[in-house]
C-alpha positions, -999 to 999 in steps of 0.1 A, spaced: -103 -704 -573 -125 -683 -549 -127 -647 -556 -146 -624 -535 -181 -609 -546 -186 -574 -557 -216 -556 -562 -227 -522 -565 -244 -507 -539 -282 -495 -545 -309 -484 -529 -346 -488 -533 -379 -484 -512 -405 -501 -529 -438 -522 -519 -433 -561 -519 -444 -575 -554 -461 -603 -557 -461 -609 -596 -435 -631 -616 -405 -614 -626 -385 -619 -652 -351 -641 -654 -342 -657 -688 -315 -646 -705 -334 -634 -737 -355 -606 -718 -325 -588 -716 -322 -581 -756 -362 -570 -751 -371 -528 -751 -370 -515 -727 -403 -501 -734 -410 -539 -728 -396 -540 -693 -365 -558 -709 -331 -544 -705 -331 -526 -736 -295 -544 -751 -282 -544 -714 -272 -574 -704 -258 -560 -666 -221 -584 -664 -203 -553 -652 -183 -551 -680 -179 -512 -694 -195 -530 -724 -227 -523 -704 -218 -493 -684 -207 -508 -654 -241 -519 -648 -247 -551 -631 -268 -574 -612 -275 -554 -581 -286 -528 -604 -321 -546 -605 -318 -568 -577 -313 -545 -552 -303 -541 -518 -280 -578 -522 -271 -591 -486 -235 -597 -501 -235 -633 -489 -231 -653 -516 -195 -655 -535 -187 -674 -568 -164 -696 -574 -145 -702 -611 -122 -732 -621 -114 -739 -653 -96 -768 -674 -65 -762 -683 -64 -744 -652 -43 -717 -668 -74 -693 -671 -91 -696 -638 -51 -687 -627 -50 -656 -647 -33 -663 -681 -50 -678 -712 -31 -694 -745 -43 -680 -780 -68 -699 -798 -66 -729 -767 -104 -739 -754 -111 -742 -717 -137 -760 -698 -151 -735 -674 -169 -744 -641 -187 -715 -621 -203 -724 -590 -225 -704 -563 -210 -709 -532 -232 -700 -500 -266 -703 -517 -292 -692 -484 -321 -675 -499 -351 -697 -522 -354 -724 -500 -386 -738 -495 -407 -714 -520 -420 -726 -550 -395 -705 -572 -358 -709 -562 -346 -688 -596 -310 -686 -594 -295 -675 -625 -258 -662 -646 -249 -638 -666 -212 -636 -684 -192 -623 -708 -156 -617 -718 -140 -583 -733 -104 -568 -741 -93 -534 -727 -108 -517 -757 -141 -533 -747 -148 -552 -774 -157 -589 -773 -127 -612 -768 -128 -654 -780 -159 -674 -779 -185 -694 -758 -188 -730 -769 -193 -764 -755 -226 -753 -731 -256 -773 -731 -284 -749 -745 -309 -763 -727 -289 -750 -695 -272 -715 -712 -284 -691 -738 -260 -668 -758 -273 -634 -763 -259 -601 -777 -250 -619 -810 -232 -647 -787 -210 -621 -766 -228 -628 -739 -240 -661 -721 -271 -662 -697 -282 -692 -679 -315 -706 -672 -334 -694 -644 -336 -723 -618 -325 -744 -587 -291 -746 -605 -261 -729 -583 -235 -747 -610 -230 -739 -646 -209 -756 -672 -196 -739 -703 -169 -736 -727 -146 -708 -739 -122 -707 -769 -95 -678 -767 -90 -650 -791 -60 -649 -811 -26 -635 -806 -24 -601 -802 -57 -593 -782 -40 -590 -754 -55 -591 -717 -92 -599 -711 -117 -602 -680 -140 -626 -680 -173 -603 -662 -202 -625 -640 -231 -620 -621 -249 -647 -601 -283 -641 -583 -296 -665 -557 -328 -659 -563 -353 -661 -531 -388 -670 -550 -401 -637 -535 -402 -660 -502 -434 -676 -512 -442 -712 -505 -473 -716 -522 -467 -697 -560 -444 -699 -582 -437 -662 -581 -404 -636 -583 -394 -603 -574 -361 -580 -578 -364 -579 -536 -346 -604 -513 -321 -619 -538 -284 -617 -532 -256 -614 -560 -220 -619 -562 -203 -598 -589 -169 -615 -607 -141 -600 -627 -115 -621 -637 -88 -607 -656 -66 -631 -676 -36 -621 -694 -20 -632 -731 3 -659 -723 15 -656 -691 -4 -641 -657 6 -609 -645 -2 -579 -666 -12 -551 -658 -47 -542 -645 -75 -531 -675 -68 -499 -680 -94 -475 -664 -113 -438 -670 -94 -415 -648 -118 -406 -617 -143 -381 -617 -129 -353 -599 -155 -324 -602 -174 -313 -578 -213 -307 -578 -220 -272 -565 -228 -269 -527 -215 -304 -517 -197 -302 -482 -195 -334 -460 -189 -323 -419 -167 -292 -424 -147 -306 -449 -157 -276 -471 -166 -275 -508 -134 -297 -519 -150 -327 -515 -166 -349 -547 -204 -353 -544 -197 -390 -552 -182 -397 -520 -212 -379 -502 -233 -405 -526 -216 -435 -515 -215 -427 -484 -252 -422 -483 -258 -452 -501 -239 -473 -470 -267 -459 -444 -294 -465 -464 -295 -498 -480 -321 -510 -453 -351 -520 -475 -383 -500 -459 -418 -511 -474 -438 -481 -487 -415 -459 -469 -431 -421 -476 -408 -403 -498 -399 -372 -478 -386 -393 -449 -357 -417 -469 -323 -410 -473 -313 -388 -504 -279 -388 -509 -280 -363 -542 -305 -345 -536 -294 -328 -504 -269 -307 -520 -282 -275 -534 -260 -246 -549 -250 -221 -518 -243 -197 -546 -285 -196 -556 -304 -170 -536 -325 -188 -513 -305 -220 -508 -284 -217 -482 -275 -181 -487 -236 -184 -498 -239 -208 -471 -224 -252 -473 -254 -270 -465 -248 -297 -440 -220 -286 -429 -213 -281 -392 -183 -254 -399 -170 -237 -425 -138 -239 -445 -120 -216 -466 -135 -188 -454 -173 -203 -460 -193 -209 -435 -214 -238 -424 -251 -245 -420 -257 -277 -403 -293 -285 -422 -289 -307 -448 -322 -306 -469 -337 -335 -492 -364 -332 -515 -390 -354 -535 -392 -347 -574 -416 -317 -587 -449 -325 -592 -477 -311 -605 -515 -319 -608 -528 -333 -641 -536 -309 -665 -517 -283 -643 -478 -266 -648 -479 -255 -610 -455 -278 -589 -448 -284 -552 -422 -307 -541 -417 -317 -502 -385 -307 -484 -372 -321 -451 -337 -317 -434 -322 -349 -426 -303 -336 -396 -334 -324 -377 -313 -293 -371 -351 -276 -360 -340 -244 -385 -354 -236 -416 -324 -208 -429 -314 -229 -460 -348 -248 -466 -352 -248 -505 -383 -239 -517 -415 -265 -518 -431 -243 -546 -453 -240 -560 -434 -229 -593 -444 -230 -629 -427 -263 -652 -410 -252 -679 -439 -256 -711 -421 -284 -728 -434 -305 -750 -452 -341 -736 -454 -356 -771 -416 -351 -778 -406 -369 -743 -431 -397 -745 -419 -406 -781 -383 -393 -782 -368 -389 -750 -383 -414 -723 -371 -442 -742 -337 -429 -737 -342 -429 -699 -362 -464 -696 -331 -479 -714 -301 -454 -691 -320 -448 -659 -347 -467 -651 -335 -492 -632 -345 -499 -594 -310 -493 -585 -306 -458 -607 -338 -438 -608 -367 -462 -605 -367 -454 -568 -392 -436 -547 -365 -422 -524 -327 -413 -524 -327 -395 -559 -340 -360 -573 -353 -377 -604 -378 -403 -604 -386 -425 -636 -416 -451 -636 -410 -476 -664 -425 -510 -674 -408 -540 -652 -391 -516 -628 -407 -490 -607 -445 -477 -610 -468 -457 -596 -493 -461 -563 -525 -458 -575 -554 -481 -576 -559 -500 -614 -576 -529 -626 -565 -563 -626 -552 -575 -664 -576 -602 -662 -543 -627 -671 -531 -633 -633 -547 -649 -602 -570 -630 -590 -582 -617 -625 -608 -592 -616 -609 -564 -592 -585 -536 -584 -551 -539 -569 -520 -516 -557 -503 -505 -592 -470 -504 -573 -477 -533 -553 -483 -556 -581 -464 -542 -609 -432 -531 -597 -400 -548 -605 -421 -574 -632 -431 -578 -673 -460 -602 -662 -497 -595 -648 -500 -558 -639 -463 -552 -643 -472 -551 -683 -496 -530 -679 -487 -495 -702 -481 -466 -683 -510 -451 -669 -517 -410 -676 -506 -401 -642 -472 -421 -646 -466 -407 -680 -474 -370 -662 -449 -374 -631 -423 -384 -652 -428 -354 -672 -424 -328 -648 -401 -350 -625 -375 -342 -659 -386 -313 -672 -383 -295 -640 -344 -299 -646 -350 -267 -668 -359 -245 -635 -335 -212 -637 -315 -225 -662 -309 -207 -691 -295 -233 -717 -300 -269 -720 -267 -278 -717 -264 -261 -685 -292 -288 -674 -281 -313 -650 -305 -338 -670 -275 -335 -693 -250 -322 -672 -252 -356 -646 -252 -384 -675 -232 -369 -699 -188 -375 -702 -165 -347 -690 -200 -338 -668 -209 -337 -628 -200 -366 -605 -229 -393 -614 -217 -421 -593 -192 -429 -621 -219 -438 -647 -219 -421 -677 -241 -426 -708 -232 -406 -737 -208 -380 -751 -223 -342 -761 -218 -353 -800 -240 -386 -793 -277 -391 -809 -291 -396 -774 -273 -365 -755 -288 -342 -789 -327 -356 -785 -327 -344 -750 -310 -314 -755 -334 -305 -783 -366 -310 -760 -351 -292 -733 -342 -264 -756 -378 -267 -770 -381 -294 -795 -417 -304 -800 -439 -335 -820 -470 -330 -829 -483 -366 -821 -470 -393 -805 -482 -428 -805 -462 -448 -778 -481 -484 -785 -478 -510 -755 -458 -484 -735 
């Protein structure tokens, strides 16, 4: 049975990386203050937050498809029997990137839930040289390689658990298109992303229940006249559609923000009760046709005093709703607090390539071990080829665990990632009110869908309480 491909759309603008990445299965149960996926293992499944391959291997050409069969063909046709085992069969059709490189790394990732999310029946009958379970077995990962066919097993719950979907993600890896090392990157790759739901006894129940769409509306958002009624995730998506051309060490003021070009018309000084990019008004608001798009706030080392770089993505040739470049004073929040307590929160939610380890297209900007990091100059590890000399941080770490990729962050990362988040305290007067909590949070603003934690959660109260103030004396972040 051939089912179409689905992935989510990303976008990232990053230097080619010329470092091994990493593939097997187990690097996804690594911290992510390891460059691992911090416990997410990216099927798709809500399990995982709707996260999924393309999340990390971004910009996919959308080429490839996969194909599921399975024996009794029951499941693969939508139905399963309680307690029955099936013989599954998931092949990569269309394979077209890897060939001829030294590292054609395709790879899997499955799993199988209920409605409720939870786990449903049990992987068996897989060769473990070929397939590792991870996640406690609820999830099966295969072996990076040449492979584009896997073979496993799966034993159905029992009565009573109702429908399931069966999540997957292949990746036809494209050996970062080099013929003479064996080497990887999260560039070039293409993924096909699988659902397939199977009911309890007979096909044809009803689709997995789902969260009822976002429906509130960021602040200032306006698409072509359409007025403030329309959802800032549409605007995103949108966005997202023009922009997933990959550009090499693109200069962030000139790519394609799709958040971060909608300020609040109601703040003095942005748009002056006016929609940005908005040709006309509606309802009685009028339009301004610039549509402005800014970098993240930095500011020097050992300096609060930020400037950020603005440009209008229409070209209009006005300046009336510019927002201001600065230079403003960060908040004085606490460093030690976010190294220790709160940028582990946003390695593990945010980080990746596809989310906010991206140069370009967001107003927050996270550099994190194996995903995104910084262009500056550092020393070789002394573990790669070459070994000595000096190389291109971003270049040669970004989007890897291995050679400079492991390097810990360096005190200009740790500082930019500061004050990118911090300054999500600027003229606001409670933490709460801070779209650092606002955006992620349940119940919040439109945040593409993804949500990471409820206002009662452990990881929505450490932010909040370094926001509001919340200070360590000492920190001691190890290998990070």
């Amino acid at each position: 049975m051939k089912l179409a491909s689905l992935a989510m759309l990303a976008v990232l603008v990053v230097a080619p990386v010329s470092a091994a990445a990493f593939h097997p299965a187990l690097s996804f149960e690594k911290t992510a203050n390891e460059g691992g996926g911090g416990g997410l293992s990216f099927t798709g499944s809500p399990r995982h937050k709707g996260y999924d391959c393309a999340i990390c291997h971004v910009d996919p050409a959308l080429r490839i498809t996969a194909e599921v069969t399975s024996d009794p063909a029951g499941l693969s046709a939508g139905s399963y029997t309680p307690g029955a085992s099936y013989a599954l069969v998931v092949r990569m059709v269309g394979e077209h990137r890897g060939f001829g490189t030294r590292a054609n790394q395709n790879s899997i990732v499955l799993e199988v839930t209920d409605d409720l999310g939870r786990s449903a029946g049990t992987f068996v009958g897989f060769d473990s040289d070929e397939m590792t379970p991870i996640d406690d077995g609820r999830v099966l990962g295969g072996r990076a390689g040449p492979d584009t066919e896997w073979r496993f097993g799966w034993r159905a719950p029992i009565a009573g658990t109702g429908a399931v979907t069966l999540y997957l993600g292949v990746v036809d890896g494209d050996g970062a298109g080099n013929a003479a090392e064996a080497q990887t990157d999260p560039n070039g790759d293409d993924v096909a992303m699988v659902s397939l739901r199977a009911c309890e006894g007979a096909a044809g129940c009803a689709d997995r229940p789902r969260r009822a769409p976002d429906e509130s509306i960021a602040a200032g958002c306006a698409a072509g006249g359409s007025g403030v009624g329309v959802p800032c995730v549409v605007l995103i998506l949108c966005a997202v559609v023009t922009a997933r051309r990959r550009r090499a060490l693109m200069p962030p003021v000139l790519a394609l923000a799709a958040a971060s070009g909608c300020f609040d018309p109601t703040v003095p000084g942005e748009c002056a009760g006016r929609v940005c990019g908005a040709d006309t008004g509606d309802g009685g608001v009028p339009g301004c046709p610039e549509s402005w798009e800014c970098t993240s706030w930095e500011a020097p080392l050992g300096s609060d005093q930020a400037t950020r770089t603005c440009i209008d993505a229409n070209q209009v040739g006005t300046t009336e709703c510019k927002p201001s470049e600065g230079p403003v004073t960060l908040p004085a929040l606490d460093l030690e607090f976010y190294q220790c307590n709160v940028h582990p929160i946003i390695q593990r939610g945010c980080a990746m390539q596809g989310c906010h380890g991206t140069e370009t297209g967001r107003p927050y900007r996270v550099y994190a071990r194996g995903r995104l990091r910084n262009n500056e100059i550092v020393n070789r590890t002394g573990t790669c080829i070459p070994a000595t000399g000096q190389v291109n941080l971003a270049e040669a770490g970004t989007g890897t665990v291995m050679c400079e990729g492991w390097l810990p962050h360096t005190p200009r990362e740790w500082k930019k990632n500061f004050d990118s988040a911090r300054s999500f305290m600027l003229d606001v007067a409670a933490p709460a009110d801070s779209d650092m909590l606002l955006m992620p949070v349940v119940g919040g603003k439109p945040h593409i869908e993804v949500k990471l934690f409820r206002n009662t959660d452990a990881d929505y109260r450490t932010i909040r309480d370094w926001l509001g103030g919340g200070s360590l004396q000492t920190c001691t972040t190890g290998v990070n």
